[in-house]
C-alpha positions as CSV (number, residue, x, y, z in Angstrom):
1,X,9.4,69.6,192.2
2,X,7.8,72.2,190.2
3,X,8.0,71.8,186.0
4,X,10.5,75.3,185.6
5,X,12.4,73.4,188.4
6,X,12.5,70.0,186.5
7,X,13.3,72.0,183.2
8,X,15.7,73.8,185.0
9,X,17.7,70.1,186.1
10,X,17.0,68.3,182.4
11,X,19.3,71.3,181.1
12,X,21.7,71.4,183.0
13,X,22.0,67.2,183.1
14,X,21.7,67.6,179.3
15,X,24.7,70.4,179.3
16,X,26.8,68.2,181.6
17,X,26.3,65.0,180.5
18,X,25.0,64.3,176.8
19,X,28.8,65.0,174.9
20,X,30.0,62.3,177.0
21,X,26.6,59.8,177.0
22,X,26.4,60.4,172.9
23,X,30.4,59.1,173.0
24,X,30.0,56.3,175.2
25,X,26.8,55.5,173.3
26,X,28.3,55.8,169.9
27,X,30.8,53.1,171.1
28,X,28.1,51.0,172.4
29,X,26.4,50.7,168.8
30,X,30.2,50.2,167.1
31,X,29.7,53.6,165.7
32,X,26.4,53.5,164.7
33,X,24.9,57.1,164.8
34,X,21.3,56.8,164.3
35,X,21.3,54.0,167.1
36,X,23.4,56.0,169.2
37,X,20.8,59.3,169.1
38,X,17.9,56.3,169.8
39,X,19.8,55.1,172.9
40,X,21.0,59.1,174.2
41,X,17.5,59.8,173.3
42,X,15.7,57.0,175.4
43,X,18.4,57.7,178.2
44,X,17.1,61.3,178.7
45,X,13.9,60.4,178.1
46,X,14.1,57.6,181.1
47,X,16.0,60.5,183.4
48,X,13.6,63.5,182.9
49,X,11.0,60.3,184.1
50,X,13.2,59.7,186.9
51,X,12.9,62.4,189.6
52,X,16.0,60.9,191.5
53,X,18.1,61.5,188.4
54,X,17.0,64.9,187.9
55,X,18.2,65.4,192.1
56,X,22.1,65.1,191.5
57,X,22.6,65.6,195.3
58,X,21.9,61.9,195.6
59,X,25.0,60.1,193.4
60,X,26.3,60.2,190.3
61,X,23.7,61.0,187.6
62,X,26.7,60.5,185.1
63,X,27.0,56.7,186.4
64,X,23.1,55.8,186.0
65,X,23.0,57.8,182.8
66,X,26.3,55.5,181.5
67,X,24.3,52.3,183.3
68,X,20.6,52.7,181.1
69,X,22.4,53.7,177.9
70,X,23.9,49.9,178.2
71,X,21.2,48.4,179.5
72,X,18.8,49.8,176.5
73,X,22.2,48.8,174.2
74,X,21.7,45.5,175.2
75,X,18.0,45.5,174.7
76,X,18.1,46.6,171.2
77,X,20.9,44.1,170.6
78,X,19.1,41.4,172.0
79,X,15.5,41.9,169.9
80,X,17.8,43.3,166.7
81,X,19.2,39.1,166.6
82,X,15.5,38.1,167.8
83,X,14.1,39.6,164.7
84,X,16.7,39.0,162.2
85,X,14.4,38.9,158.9
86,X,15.5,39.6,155.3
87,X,11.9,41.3,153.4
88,X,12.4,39.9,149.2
89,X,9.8,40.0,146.8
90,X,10.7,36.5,145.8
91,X,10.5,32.8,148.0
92,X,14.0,31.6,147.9
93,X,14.8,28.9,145.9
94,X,14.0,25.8,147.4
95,X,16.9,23.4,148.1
96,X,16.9,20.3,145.7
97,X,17.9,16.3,147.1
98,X,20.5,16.0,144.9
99,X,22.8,13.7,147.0
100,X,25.9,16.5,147.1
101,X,25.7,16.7,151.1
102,X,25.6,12.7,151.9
103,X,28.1,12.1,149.6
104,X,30.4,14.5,151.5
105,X,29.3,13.5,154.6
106,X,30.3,9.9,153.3
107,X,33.7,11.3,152.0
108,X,34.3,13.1,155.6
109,X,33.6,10.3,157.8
110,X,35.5,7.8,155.9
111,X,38.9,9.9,155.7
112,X,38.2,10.6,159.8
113,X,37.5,6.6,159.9
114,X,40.9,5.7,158.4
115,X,42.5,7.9,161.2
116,X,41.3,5.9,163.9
117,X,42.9,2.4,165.3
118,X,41.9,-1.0,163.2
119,X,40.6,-1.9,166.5
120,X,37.9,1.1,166.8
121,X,37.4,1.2,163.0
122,X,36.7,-2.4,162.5
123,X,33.9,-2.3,165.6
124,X,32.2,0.7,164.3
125,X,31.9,-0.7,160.9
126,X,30.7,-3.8,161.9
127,X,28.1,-1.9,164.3
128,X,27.0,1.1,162.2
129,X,27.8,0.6,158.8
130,X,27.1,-3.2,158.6
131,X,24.2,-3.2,161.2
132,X,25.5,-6.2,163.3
133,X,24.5,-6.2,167.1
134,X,26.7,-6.1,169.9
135,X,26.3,-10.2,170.3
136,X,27.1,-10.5,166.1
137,X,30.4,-8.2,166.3
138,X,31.2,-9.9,169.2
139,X,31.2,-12.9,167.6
140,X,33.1,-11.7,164.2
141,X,35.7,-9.8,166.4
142,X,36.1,-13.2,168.9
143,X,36.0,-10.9,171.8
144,X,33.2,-10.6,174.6
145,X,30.6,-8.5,174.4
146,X,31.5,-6.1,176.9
147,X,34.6,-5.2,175.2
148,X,32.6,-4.6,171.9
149,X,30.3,-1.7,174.1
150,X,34.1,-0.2,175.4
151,X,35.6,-0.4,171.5
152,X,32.5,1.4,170.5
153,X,32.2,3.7,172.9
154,X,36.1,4.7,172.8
155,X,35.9,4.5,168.9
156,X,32.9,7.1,168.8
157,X,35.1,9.4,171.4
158,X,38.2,9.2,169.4
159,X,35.9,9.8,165.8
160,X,33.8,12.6,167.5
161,X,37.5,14.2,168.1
162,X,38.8,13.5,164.7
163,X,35.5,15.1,163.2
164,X,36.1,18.0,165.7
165,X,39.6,18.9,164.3
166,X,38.0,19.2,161.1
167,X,36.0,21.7,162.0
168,X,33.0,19.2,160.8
169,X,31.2,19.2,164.5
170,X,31.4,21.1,167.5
């Protein structure tokens, strides 16, 4: 194809297409303009590389237009959250062990704690918080060991889901 040929098709893809691949790029960066020009901008640039494109007697040049505007969406997205740096002049401030977050973290597990069964708070107190082994709680509870491992593993279900109502885990 001959370059007053190919200059020929760009123009008139352009005239046909580029009011409706600016709109549907516009709504692909939630209304950001300069991002929208970047993405009609590379979409042109990708057709008038693209001989195929250029030939509209072999599909829709509107449909592959529309399909690399959200694929090069997507890319932008997906290495705009890779590179999500904040440029100061100053280090932040350094965080400082003052206690604040166990002492929360104490606070949240004990109020979930006092939700659960005397049964499955007693065994993970005795297992967690006090250190005994399965053989020790066994012991102080007067059941078998086995049932100690079941307590504790129902008792850490039934907490996990306490904590998860919360919203404390996830």
């Amino acid at each position: 194809m001959g370059e007053v040929a190919e200059d020929a098709l760009m123009r008139a893809l352009h005239e046909e297409h580029a009011a409706a691949l600016w709109s549907y790029a516009l709504h692909l960066t939630s209304g950001d303009r300069i991002r929208a020009e970047d993405v009609v901008q590379e979409t042109l640039l990708r057709a008038w590389r693209s001989t195929t494109v250029l030939d509209q007697s072999q599909g829709s040049a509107r449909a592959w237009l529309f399909t690399v505007a959200r694929r090069i969406a997507i890319d932008g997205w997906r290495s705009a959250s890779a590179r999500s740096e904040v440029m100061t002049d100053q280090p932040p401030e350094r965080a400082v062990a003052d206690g604040t977050d166990r002492a929360v973290q104490g606070w949240l597990v004990a109020e979930a704690l006092a939700e659960l069964s005397e049964r499955h708070r007693e065994v993970l107190v005795l297992c967690y918080f006090q250190g005994y082994s399965v053989a020790d709680a066994a012991v102080a509870l007067g059941v078998a060991e086995g049932t100690v491992k079941s307590r504790t593993h129902y008792a850490l279900r039934a907490l996990r889901l306490v904590l998860e109502e919360r919203g404390v885990t996830q």
